[in-house]
DOFI-639925 format. One record per residue (C-alpha): x, y, z. Coordinates in steps of 0.05 Angstrom, whole numbers, plus 5000, padded with zeros to 4 digits. Example, Ala and Ser with C-alpha at 12.3 -4.5 7.8 and 13.67 -1.06 7.14 Angstrom:
! residues 2
524649105156/527349795143/
***
This chain:
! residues 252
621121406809/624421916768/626422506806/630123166793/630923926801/630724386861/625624096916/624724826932/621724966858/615324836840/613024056837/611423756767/608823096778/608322666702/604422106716/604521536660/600421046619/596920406626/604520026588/609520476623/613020746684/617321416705/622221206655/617421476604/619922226620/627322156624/626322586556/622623126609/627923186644/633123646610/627324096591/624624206656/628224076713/632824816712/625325036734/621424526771/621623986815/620323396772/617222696809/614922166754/612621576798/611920896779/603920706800/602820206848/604119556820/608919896772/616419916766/619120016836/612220096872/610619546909/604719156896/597419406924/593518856965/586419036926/585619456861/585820076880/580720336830/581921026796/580221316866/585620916895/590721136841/588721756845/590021776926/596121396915/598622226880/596322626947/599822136986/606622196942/605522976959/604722937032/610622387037/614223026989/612223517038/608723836975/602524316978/600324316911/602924146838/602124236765/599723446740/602323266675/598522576660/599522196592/594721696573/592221266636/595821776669/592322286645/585021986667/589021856737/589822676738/583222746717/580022346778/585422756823/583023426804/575923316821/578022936889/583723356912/582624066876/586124496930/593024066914/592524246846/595724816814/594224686738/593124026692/596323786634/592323196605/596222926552/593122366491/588122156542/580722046551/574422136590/575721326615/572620746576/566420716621/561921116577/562020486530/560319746553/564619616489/570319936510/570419686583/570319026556/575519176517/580319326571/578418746611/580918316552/586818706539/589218446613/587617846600/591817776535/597518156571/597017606626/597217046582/603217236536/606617846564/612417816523/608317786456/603618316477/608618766480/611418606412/605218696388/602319356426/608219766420/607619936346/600020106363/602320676412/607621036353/607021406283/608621066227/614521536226/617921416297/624721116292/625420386309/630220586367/624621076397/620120416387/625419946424/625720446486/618420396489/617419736490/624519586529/620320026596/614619636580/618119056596/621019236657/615519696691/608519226674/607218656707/600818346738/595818476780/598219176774/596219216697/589918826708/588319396765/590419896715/585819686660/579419516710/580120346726/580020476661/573220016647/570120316702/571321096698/567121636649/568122276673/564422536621/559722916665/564623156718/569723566657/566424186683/568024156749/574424246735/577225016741/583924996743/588825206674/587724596638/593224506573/590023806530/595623546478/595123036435/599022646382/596922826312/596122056293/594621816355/591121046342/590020946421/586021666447/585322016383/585322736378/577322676384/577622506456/582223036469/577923466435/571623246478/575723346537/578224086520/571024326510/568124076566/573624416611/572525036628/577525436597/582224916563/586424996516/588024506464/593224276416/596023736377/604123486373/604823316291/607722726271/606722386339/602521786355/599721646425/606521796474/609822496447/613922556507/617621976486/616722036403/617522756394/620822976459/622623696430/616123876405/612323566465/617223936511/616524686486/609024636475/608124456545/613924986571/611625456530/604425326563/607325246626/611525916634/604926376626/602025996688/599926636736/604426716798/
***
């Protein structure tokens, strides 16, 4: 887990994607820990975290955050979630809405449950991770970039791809995304909701964040340009002041 500021600020918690880990937001750090308390976790099965005995399903991810506030002796948090992450914040407003300050839902989705398609389609992308982990990396990580990310931004991507994923955890990761549409749950949300997206995202494209902004009540939403599907890591500057910027007119 990446960790930093004052533990007396206020908690940011940046969850990551499906190919990732807390390493992801190393490029959050400098931006935002003079003001908040930053935790980035690895998800179970993930990095550091230990493996869990059963998928955990997107309830059990989304748990897995409240628990990493209690063990924090935090009350309630802004949740930054890119990605997987952000359908992992998603499930934890609308299961744990008193611990939740505001959301920041970043090149996300609704889940890949609203389409049989889809689902299936994560289910085979664990199983082509499983068989040949070190060429689905190779070939994913250009999928997740713009055409116009350096090759060294590239490299870092795929270099905490190949430490952070391995299985079941990935497989669990991918069978929450299958399962979960929380298409008609968006409007139970009513907490300030930020949605951000990538200009040329290929992965969640600026569609689903669009479909997710008007169905929450309130959101507000906005695109990084020149980004593909992880701005936090491709256009770190950008991706940092639009969410500070959002972030600093927050009430109290």
């Amino acid at each position: 887990m990446v960790e930093a500021g004052d533990p007396t600020a206020p908690a940011l918690v940046l969850l990551h994607g499906i190919g990732s880990s807390g390493d992801a937001f190393l490029a959050q750090v400098p931006a935002f820990a003079d003001r908040w308390h930053l935790l980035a976790p690895d998800a179970p099965g993930y990095g550091e975290s230990d493996d869990p005995a059963a998928a955990p399903g997107i309830d059990g991810f989304a748990d897995a955050v409240a628990r990493l506030l209690d063990d924090a002796g935090i009350d309630r948090c802004v949740l930054l979630g890119v990605s997987w992450g952000g359908v992992i914040a998603t499930r934890f407003a609308l299961r744990h809405p008193d611990r939740l300050r505001a959301l920041v839902l970043a090149d996300t989705s609704r889940g890949s449950g609203f389409d049989p398609e889809r689902a299936a389609m994560m289910a085979e992308r664990a199983a082509q991770y499983a068989a040949d982990p070190v060429g689905f990396v190779r070939d994913r990580t250009p999928l997740l970039v713009a055409d116009t990310t350096p090759a060294s931004v590239v490299a870092d991507i795929a270099s905490i791809m190949d430490r952070a994923c391995r299985m079941p955890g990935y497989g669990y990761a991918a069978a929450s995304l299958g399962e979960t549409d929380h298409t008609p749950d968006l409007g139970r949300i009513h907490v300030p909701t930020l949605v951000v997206v990538g200009e040329h995202d290929r992965v969640c494209p600026p569609a689903d964040s669009r479909l997710l902004a008007d169905g929450i009540p309130g959101a507000l939403y906005t695109e990084v340009p020149d980004s593909g599907h992880l701005p936090n890591q491709e256009c770190p500057e950008a991706f940092n002041r639009v969410v500070g910027d959002w972030l600093e007119g927050l009430p109290g």
